[in-house]
C-alpha positions in Angstrom: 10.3 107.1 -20.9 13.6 108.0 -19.3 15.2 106.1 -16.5 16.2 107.4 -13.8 18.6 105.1 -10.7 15.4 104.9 -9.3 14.1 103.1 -11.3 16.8 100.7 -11.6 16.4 97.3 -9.7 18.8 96.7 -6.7 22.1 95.4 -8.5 23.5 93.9 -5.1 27.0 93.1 -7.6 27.6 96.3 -8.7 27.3 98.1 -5.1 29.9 95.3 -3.8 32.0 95.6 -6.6 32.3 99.2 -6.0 32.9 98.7 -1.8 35.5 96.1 -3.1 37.4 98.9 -4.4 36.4 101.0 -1.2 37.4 98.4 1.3 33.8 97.9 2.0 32.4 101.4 2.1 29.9 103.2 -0.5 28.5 106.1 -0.4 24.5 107.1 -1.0 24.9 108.2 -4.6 27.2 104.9 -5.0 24.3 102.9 -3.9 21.4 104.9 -5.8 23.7 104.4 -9.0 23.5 100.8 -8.0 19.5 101.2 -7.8 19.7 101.3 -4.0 17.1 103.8 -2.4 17.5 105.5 1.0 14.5 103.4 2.4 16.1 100.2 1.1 19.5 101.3 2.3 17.9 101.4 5.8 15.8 98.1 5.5 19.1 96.6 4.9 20.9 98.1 7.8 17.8 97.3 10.0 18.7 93.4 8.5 22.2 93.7 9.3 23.7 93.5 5.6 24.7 97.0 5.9 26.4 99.4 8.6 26.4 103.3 8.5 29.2 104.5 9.0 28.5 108.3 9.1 26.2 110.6 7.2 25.9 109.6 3.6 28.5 106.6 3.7 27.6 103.2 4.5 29.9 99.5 5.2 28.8 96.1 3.8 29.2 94.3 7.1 30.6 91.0 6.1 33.2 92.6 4.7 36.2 93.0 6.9 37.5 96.8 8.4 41.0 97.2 6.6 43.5 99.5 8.1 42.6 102.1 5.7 38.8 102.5 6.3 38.8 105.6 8.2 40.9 106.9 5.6 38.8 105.9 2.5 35.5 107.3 4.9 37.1 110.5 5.0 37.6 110.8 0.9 34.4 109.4 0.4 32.9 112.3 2.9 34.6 114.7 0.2 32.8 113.2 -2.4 36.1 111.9 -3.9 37.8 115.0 -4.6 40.1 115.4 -1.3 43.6 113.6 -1.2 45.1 112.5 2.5 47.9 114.7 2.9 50.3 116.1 6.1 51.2 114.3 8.9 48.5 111.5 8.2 50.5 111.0 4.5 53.8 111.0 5.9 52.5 108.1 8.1 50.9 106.3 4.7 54.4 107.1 2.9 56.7 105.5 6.2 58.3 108.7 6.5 59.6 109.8 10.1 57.6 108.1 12.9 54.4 110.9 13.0 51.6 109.2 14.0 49.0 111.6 13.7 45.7 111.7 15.7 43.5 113.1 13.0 42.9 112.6 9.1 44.9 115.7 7.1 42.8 116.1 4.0 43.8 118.5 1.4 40.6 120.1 -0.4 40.2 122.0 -3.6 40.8 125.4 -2.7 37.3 126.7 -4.0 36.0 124.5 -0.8 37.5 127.1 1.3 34.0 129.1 0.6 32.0 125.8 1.7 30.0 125.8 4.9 31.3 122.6 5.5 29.9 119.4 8.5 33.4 118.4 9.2 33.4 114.7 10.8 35.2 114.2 14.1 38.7 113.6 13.5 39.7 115.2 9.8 41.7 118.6 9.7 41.4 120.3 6.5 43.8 121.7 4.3 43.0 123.7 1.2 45.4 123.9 -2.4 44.9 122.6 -6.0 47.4 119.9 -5.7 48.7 119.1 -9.2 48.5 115.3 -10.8 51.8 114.6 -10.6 51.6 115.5 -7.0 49.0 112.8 -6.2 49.2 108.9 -6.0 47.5 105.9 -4.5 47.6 104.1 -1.0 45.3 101.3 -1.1 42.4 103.0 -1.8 42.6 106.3 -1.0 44.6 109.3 -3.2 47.6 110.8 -1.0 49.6 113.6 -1.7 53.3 112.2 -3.3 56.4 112.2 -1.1 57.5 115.6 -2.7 54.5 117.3 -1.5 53.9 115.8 1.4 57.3 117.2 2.6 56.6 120.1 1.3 52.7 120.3 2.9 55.1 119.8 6.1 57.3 122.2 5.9 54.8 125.1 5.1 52.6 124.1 7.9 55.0 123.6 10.6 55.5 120.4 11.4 58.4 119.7 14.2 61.7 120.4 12.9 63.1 116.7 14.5 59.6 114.4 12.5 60.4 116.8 9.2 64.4 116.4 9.4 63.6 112.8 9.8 61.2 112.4 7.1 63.4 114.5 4.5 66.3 112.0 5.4 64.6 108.6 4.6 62.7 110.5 1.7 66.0 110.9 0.2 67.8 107.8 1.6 65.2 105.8 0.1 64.8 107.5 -3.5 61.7 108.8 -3.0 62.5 112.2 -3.4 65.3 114.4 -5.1 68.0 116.2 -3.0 66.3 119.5 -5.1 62.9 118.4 -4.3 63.3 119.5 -0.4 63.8 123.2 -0.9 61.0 123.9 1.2 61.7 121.6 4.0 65.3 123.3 3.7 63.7 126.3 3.9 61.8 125.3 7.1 64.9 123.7 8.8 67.2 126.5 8.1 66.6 128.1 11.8 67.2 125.1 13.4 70.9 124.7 11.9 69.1 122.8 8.9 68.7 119.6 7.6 71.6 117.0 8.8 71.6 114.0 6.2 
């Protein structure tokens, strides 16, 4: 006979070992690969072990809300594959003082043709961002300092918050004075970039 997750007994450790890594989120197919059903993933909400968060994606309660949780919510709602990018990864990076009111998260560019249920609060980007254009914040993958400049520049953002942000990139040694062509680029109609 062959075993499906549902027929797998509840492994409570191995669904908290992977919201651990998730500052205490999971998603539905996290929990089925952990032998967690729908129906049990509701009796255990209805107990108070467990909190949805939004469609699909669930929080073990005792575990405390980081900083990042939104964040990681929003990557797991894109079933892993999206990467915090824009104005929300200049923010993660410490670069200018953006503080952005919604989650940019770039998406593979064949989600473009998705009908998609966008939660409240994420803007979506599209582009096939290379490896060595991604890294780690906590939890979440973000787009690296190079590209989040870049990501910047080619969608607008204020020429004062990308000035600023291209200036303690390259004070700090997080990016290359050749690496901020396109934020040149971008700044070159507002008398360019002043370091």
């Amino acid at each position: 006979m062959i075993s499906t997750d549902s027929d797998k007994a509840p492994d409570w450790g191995m669904l908290l070992e992977t919201a651990t890594q998730q500052e205490g989120l999971f998603t539905t197919s996290q929990a089925a690969t952990a032998g967690y059903s729908s129906q049990l993933l509701r009796h255990h909400v209805r107990a108070g072990r467990l909190a949805r968060v939004q469609r699909g994606i669930y929080r073990v309660v005792h575990f405390p809300v980081g900083e990042q949780a939104d964040l990681v919510a929003a990557w797991l709602w894109s079933d892993q594959v999206g990467l915090v990018s824009h104005q929300t990864a200049l923010a993660l990076h410490g670069l200018s003082d953006a503080l952005p009111a919604r989650c940019h998260m770039t998406l593979p560019s064949a989600w473009r043709r998705r009908r998609l249920n966008v939660p409240f609060g994420i803007t979506l980007h599209h582009a096939d961002v290379p490896d060595d254009d991604r890294t780690w914040f906590g939890a979440v993958p973000v787009t690296s300092p190079r590209r989040t400049l870049a990501d910047c520049a080619v969608s607008g953002l204020g020429p004062e918050l990308l000035g600023q942000a291209a200036r303690q990139a390259l004070r700090r040694g997080l990016v290359g004075a050749s690496e901020v062509r396109e934020v040149e680029a971008a700044l070159r109609p507002f008398g360019g970039i002043h370091l």
